[in-house]
Every structure is written in C-alpha cells, then in structure tokens.
C-alpha positions in Angstrom: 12.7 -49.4 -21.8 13.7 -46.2 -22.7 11.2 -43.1 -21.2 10.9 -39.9 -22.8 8.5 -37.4 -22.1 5.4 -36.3 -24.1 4.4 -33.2 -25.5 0.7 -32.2 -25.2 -1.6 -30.7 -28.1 -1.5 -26.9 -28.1 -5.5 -27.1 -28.1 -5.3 -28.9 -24.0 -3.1 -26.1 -22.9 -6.0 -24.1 -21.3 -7.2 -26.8 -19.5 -3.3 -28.2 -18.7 -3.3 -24.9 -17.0 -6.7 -25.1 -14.6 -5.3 -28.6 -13.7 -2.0 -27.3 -12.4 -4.0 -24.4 -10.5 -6.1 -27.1 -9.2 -2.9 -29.0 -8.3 -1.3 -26.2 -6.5 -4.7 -25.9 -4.2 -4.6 -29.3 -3.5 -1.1 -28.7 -2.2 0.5 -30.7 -4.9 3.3 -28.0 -6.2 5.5 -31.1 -7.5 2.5 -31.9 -10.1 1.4 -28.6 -10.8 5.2 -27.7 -11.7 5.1 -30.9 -14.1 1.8 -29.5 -15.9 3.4 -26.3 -15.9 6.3 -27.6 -17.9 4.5 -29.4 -20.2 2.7 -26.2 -21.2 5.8 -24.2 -21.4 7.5 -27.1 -23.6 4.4 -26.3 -26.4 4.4 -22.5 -25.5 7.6 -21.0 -23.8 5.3 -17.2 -23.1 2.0 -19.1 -21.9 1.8 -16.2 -19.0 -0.7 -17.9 -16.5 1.6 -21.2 -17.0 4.4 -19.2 -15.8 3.0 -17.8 -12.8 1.7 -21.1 -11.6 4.9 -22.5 -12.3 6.4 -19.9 -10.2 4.5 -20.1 -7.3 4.9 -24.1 -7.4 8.4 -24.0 -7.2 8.2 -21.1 -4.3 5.4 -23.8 -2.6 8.3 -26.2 -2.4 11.0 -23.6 -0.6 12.9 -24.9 2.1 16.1 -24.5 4.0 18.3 -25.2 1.0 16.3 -24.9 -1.7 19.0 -22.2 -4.0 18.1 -24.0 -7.0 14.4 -23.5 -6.8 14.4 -20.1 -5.5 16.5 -18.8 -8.4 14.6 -20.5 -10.8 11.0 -19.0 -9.6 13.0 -15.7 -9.5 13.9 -16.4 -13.6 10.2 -17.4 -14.6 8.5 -14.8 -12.3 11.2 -12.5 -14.4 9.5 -13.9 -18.0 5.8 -12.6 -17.0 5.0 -9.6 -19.4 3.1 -7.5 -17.1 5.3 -5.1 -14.8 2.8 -5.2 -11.9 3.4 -8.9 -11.8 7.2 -9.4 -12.5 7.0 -6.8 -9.1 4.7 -8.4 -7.3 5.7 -12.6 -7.5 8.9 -11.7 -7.2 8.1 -10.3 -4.1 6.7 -13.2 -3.3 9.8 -15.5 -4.2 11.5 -13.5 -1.8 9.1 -13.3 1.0 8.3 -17.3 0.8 12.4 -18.1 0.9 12.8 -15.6 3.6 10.2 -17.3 5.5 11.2 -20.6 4.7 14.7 -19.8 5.8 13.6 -18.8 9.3 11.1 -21.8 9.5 14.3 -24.2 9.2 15.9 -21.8 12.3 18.5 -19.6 10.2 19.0 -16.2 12.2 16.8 -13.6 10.7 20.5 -11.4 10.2 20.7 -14.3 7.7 17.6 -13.7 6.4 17.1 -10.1 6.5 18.6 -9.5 3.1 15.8 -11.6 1.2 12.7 -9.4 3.4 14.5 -6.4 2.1 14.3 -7.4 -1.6 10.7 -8.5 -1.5 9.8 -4.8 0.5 11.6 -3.3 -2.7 9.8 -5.6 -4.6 6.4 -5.2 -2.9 6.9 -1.1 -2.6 7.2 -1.3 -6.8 4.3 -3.4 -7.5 2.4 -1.0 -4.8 3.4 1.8 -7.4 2.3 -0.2 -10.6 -0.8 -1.9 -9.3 -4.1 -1.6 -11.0 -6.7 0.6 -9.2 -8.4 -1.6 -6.2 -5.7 -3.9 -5.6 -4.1 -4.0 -2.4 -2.2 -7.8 -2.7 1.0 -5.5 -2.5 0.3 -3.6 0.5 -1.1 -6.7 2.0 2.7 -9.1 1.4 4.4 -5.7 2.4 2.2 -5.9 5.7 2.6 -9.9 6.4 6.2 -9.0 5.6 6.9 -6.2 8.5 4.5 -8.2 10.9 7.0 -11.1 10.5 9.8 -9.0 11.0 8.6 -7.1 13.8 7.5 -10.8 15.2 11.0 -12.0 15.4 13.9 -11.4 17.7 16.3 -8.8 15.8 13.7 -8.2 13.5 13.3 -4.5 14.2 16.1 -2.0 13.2 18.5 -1.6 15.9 20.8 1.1 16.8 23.8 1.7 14.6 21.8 -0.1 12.1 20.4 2.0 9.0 16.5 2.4 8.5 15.5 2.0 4.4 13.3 4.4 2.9 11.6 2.3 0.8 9.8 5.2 -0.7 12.1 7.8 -1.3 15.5 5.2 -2.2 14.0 3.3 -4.4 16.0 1.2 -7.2 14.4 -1.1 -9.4 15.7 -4.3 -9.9 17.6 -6.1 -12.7 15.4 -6.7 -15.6 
C-alpha cells in the first residue's frame, strides 16, 4: 500500500488551527506541527498556522536539535507582523539556549544564542503594541537564567553589550 498524505478543505483551516493550539497545550508539539502543516500545504501565509508551527518545533528543542531550530527560525521569519518576527524569534533562541544548557553544554557554548534572543527581545520591546510587556518579560526570564548560571555574568576582560544603544537588526 502506497501512503500519501491528504490535503484538507480550505473551509477546516480555522478550526485545523484551534486543534493544533489545543495540541500544543496538551503538550503534543509533534501533532500540532502535523496540523500545522496541513494548513500551510492549503495556505503557505496562514499567519496563526505559522506561529503555532513555530513554537511546536521550538517545544521539541533539545541537545541536537539544528534542524528544528533553523527551521522555527525560517517560519517565525514568514510572520508578517514586525513585532512578532522580533519577538518568536526571540523565543527560538531563548528555548534552544535553554535547551542547550538543560542537556549540560557550558553556557560559553551557549552564550551566543541568549545574546541573539536579548537583540531579538530588545527589538520587539521597541515595536510592541501599547500594554504589552511579553518582551520585557522573555528579556527578564533570559538575564535571570544567565545570572542563575555559573559564567553567566560578564566577567573581566569580557565585553558588556549595550543592547540599547548597539543595536543591529537582524537578517530579514
């Protein structure tokens, strides 16, 4: 028997989408990722499919888990909205950095990936709509982390980033 995968009607696509949200806060990120695919198969720009998508693959990070990480980092890059390329890929960053010391790599290893989602975080911050502090509040869970773990502050002969005044955007 051959299998091949079906393509759902453009008219469940709403309802495709609440069941992978569902999924994802049943801590099921392999079956919300499938729904999410389905979606994207009949419409490639569906924006809330993306970001679930996104964040399923990020819910599956682990020690080596390249694959997925770059792939959340290319959807998150598809969402529309400024704010929220900045802000879940900020996330993508912050959930493989965390993953990454979770499995025991040294945070010197690490530090790199806390850095990008700061930047990230420190542009969404900037771009946020009035009354929304999910930027300030990943930038905080962030520096607690860092400050929690051994090396984790700046040390001396090491160089301090002004994430306010040295900004630099991304690739787009």
């Amino acid at each position: 028997m051959e299998y091949e995968i079906k393509r759902i009607h453009p008219a469940g696509i709403d309802a495709a989408v609440g069941k992978a949200d569902k999924y994802r806060e049943l801590n099921q990120p392999a079956e919300a990722e499938s729904i999410c695919r389905d979606v994207l198969a009949v419409d490639p720009e569906q924006q809330l499919g993306l970001r679930i998508l996104g964040l399923a693959l990020s819910d599956q990070f682990g020690p080596s888990t390249g694959a997925r990480f770059a792939e959340a980092q290319q959807v998150f890059a598809r969402l529309r909205d400024p704010y929220e390329r900045a802000f879940y890929g900020g996330l993508a960053y912050e959930r493989q950095a965390k993953a990454q010391l979770a499995a025991g790599i040294p945070l010197a290893s690490v530090r790199a990936l806390f850095d990008q989602a700061l930047a990230r975080y420190a542009e969404a911050e900037r771009l946020r709509p009035a009354d929304n502090d999910d930027a300030i509040l990943r930038w905080n869970s962030c520096v607690r982390v860092l400050q929690a773990t051994p090396g984790g502050t700046v040390g001396e002969g090491e160089t301090k980033l002004d994430w306010e005044g040295d900004f630099v955007p991304h690739e787009r």
